[in-house]
C-alpha positions in Angstrom: 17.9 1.1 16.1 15.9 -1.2 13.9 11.8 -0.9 15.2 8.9 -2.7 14.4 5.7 -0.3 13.6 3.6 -2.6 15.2 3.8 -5.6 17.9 0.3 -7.0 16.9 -0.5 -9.6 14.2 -2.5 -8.3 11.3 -6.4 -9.2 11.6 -8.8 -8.9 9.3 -11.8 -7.5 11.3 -15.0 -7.9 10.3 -19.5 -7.7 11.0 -20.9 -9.0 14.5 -17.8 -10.3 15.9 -15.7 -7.3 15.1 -15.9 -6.0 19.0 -14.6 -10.1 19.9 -12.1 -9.8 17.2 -11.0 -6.2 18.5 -10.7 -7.6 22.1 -8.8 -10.6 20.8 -6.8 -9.0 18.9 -6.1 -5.8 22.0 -4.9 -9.3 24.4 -2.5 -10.2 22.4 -0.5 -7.0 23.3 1.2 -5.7 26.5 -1.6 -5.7 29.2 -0.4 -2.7 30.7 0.0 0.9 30.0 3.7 2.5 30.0 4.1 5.1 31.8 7.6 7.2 31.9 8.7 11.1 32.3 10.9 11.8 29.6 14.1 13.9 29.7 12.3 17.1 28.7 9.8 17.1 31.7 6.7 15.4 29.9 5.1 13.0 32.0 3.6 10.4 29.5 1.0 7.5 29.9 0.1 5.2 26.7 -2.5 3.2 26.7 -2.5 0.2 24.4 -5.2 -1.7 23.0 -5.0 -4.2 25.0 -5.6 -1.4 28.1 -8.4 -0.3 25.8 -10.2 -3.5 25.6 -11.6 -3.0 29.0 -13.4 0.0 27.7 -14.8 -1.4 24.5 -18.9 -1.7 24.3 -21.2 -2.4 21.6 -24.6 -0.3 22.1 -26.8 -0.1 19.1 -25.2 -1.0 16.4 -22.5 1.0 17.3 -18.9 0.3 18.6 -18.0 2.6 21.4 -14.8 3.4 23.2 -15.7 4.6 27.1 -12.4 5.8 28.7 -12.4 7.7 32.0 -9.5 10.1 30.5 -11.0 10.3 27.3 -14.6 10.1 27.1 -16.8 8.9 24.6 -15.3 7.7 20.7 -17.2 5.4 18.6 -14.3 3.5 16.4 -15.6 1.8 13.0 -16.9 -1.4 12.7 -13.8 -2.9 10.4 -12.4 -2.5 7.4 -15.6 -3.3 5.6 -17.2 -0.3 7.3 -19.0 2.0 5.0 -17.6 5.1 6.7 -14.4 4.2 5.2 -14.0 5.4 1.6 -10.8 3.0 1.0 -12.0 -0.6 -0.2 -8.4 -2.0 -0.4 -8.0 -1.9 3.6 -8.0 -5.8 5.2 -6.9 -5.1 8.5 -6.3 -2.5 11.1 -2.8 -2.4 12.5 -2.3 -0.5 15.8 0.9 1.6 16.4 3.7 0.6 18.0 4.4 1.6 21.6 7.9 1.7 21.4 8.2 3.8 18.4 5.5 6.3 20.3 7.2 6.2 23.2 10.7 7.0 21.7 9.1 10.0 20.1 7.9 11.8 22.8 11.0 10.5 24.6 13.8 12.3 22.2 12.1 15.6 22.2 14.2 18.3 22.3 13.1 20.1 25.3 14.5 21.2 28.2 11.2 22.4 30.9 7.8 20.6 29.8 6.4 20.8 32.7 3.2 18.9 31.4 1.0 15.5 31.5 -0.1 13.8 28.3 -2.1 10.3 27.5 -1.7 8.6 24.3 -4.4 6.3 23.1 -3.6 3.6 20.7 -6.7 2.8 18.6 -7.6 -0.6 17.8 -9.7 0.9 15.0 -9.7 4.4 13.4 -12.1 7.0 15.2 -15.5 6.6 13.1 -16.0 10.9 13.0 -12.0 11.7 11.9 -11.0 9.0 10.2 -7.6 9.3 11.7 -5.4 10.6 14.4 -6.3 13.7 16.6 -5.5 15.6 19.9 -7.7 17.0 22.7 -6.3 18.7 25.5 -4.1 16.2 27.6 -4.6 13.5 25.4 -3.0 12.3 22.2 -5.4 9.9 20.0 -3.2 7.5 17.7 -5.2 5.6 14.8 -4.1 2.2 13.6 -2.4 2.0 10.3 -3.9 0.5 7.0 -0.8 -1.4 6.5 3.2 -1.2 7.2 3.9 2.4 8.1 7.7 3.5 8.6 8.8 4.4 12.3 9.2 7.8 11.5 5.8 8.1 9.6 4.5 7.1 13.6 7.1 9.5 15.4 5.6 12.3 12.7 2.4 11.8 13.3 2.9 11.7 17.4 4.9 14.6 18.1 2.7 16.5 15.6 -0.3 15.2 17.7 1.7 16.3 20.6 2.3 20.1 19.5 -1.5 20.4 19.6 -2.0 19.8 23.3 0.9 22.2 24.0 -0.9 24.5 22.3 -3.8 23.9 24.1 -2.1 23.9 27.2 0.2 27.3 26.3 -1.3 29.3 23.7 -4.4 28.9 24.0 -4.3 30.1 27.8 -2.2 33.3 26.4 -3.6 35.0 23.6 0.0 37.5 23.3 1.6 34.7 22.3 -0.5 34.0 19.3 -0.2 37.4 18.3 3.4 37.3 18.4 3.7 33.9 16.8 1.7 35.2 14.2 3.4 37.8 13.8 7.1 36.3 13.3 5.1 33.7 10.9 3.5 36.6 8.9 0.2 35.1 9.0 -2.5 37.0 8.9 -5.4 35.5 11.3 -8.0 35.9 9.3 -6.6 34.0 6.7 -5.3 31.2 8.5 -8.4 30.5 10.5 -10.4 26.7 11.1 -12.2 27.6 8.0 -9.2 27.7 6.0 -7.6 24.5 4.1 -5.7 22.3 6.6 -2.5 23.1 6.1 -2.8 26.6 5.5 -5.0 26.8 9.9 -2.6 28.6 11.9 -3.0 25.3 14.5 -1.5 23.1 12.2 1.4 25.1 11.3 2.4 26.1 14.8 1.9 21.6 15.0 4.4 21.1 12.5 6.6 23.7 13.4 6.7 21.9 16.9 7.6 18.9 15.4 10.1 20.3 13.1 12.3 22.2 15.9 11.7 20.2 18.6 10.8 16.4 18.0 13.8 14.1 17.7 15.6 12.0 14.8 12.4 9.8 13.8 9.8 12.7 14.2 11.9 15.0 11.8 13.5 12.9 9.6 12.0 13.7 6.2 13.5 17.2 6.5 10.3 19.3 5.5 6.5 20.6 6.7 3.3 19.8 6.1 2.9 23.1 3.9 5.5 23.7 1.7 4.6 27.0 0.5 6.0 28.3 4.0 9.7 28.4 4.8 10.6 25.8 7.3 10.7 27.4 10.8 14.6 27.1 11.6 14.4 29.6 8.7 12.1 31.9 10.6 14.5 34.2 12.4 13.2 34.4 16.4 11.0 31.7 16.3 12.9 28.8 17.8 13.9 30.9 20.7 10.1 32.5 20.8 8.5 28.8 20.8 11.3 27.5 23.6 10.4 30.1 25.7 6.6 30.3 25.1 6.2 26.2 25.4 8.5 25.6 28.7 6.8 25.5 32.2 4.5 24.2 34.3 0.3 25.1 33.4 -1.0 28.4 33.5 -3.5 29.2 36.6 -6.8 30.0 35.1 -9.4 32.9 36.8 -12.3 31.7 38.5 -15.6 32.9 36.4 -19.2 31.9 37.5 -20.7 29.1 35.2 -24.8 28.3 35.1 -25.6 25.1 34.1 -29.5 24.1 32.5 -31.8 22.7 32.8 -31.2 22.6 36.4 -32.8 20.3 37.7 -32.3 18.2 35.0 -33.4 14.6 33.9 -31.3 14.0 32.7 -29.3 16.4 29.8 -27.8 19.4 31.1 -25.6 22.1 29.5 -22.9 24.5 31.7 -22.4 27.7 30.3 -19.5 30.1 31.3 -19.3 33.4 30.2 -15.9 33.9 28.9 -14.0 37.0 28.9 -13.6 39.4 25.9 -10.1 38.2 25.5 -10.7 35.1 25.2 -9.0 33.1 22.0 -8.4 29.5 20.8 -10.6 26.0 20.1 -13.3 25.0 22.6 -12.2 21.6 22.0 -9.6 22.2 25.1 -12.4 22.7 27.6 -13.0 20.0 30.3 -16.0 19.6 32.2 -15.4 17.7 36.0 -18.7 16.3 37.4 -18.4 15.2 41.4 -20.8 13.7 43.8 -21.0 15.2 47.2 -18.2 13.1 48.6 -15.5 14.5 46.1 -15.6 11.6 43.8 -15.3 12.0 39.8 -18.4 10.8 38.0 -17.7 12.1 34.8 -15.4 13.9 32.7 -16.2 15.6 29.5 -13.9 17.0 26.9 -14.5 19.2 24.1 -17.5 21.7 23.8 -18.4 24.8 21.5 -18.8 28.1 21.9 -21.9 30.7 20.7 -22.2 34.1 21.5 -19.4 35.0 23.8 -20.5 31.6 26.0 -18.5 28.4 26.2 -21.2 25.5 26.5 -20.5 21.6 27.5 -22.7 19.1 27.9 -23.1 16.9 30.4 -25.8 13.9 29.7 -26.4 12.5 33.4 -23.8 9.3 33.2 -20.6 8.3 34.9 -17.1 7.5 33.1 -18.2 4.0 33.2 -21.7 4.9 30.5 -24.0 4.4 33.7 -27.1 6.4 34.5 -26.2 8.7 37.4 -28.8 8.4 40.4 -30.9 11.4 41.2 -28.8 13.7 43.3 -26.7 16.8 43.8 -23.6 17.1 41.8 -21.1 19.6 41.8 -19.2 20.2 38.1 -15.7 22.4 37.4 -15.3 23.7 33.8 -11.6 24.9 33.0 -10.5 26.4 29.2 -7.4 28.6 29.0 -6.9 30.9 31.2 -10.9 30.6 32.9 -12.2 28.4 35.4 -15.7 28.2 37.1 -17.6 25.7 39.4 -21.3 25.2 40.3 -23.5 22.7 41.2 -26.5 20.4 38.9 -29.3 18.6 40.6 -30.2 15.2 38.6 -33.6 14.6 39.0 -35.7 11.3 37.6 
């Protein structure tokens, strides 16, 4: 079926009334995230711009996207932004939710037992530059320009295989030995420091995509790195990643977590100790922050870990970019297969 890569109007976006134009430009879209489960279990919500607008603030100079299921991005200012190298781009064109949509629709799956959002950008992330993943969430930057359907569906369901393996792998560190093992990869040489293609993340992406995204998502036939065979030439590893993706999430153990300063006024950092088997990208973690009554105040995604410790930050305001009031808070950190919980006191 013939698709559009984009329902919105081209718009140049430009200086001070970039985050007007942004908005303008976000209303003249659907108003209202879809929201489906596909046939292969995957429960998907996409947010559109015109969702996002909402969430939009200007704050120093800086253009900032607030979302309660995402966090914190700052997007560019336009195309005139320094931050982007290209001088040729006029306008920002976000992706088409029907083409996303289809994509993670058509995969071929049978038990993804799993909940994803997808976030289409009204303006490319200013730190990337482009499209990304985090754990649950999928992170679509607008196009420069006409993009081909299947350029999107690429690009989505390669997005996608990063949050699987957030949400599988990185919760089982057999199954990376195993998968690098069929691969013949050897870890060391295939690690974050090594060029893109050639990190063992973004071949086990691709490799997603290839065997298990549909028609659009596979339709140019190779991988991102074509010095490796193309996985349906990998004996075992269709039937490996089948088996190793399907299911619902993995329980995590509960480990004790310490968060300081605590009291704190209002910056604090949660520590958890993580367990000597621990493997995979401390970009997965999620830190929860409640009040007494069970509410969520914040959620914070992403984090880094130093000497055997994962650390997120948590800088004393809500989902919404308010101060928190001074108070007892109770916070849940969860990455792979660990989980801990303690409590913060805010103090001003």
């Amino acid at each position: 079926m013939d698709r559009t890569t984009t329902k919105f109007p081209g718009r140049t976006l430009r200086g001070a009334t970039l985050l007007v134009a942004l908005i303008a430009l976000a209303m003249t879209g659907n108003a209202a995230a879809g929201a489906f489960t596909a046939s292969s279990g995957l429960r998907v919500r996409i947010h559109t711009p015109a969702d996002l607008a909402a969430y939009l603030v200007q704050q120093d100079g800086a253009l900032l996207l607030r979302h309660p299921a995402l966090g914190e991005i700052e997007l560019l200012q336009g195309p005139s932004d320094p931050r982007l190298a290209r001088r040729d781009v006029t306008t920002f064109l976000p992706l088409s939710e029907d083409v996303v949509a289809d994509a993670l629709a058509d995969l071929r799956f049978q038990d993804l037992d799993l909940d994803v959002d997808v976030f289409l950008l009204p303006a490319p992330p200013a730190e990337v530059l482009g499209s990304f993943a985090r754990a649950g969430a999928i992170v679509l930057s607008p196009a420069f320009g006409p993009v081909a359907a299947s350029t999107v569906a690429d690009v989505t369901v390669h997005e996608l295989g990063h949050v699987l393996t957030w949400a599988r792998f990185d919760r089982r560190p057999e199954l990376w030995s195993r998968y690098l093992e069929l691969r013949g990869l050897a870890a060391g040489d295939h690690g974050p420091e090594a060029p893109h293609a050639e990190r063992a993340r973004e071949i086990l992406a691709e490799d997603i995509r290839f065997l298990f995204g549909g028609e659009l998502a596979t339709a140019s036939g190779v991988i991102e790195n074509p010095e490796l065979a193309t996985p349906d030439r990998v004996d075992g590893l269709r039937a490996f990643l089948s088996e190793a993706l399907s299911g619902g999430p993995v329980a995590g153990a509960a480990l004790a977590c310490t968060a300081f300063p605590n009291p704190c006024n209002p910056l604090t950092t949660v520590a958890m100790t993580l367990p000597a088997d621990a493997f995979g990208d401390a970009a997965a973690a999620q830190l929860t922050v409640y009040d007494l009554r069970g509410q969520i105040v914040r959620t914070v995604r992403g984090g880094e870990i130093r000497n055997g410790r994962l650390l997120v930050s948590w800088d004393g305001h809500d989902d919404g970019g308010r101060r928190v009031a001074s108070g007892r808070y109770a916070y849940a950190l969860n990455w792979q297969r660990t989980a801990g919980r303690g409590t913060v006191t805010v103090a001003r």
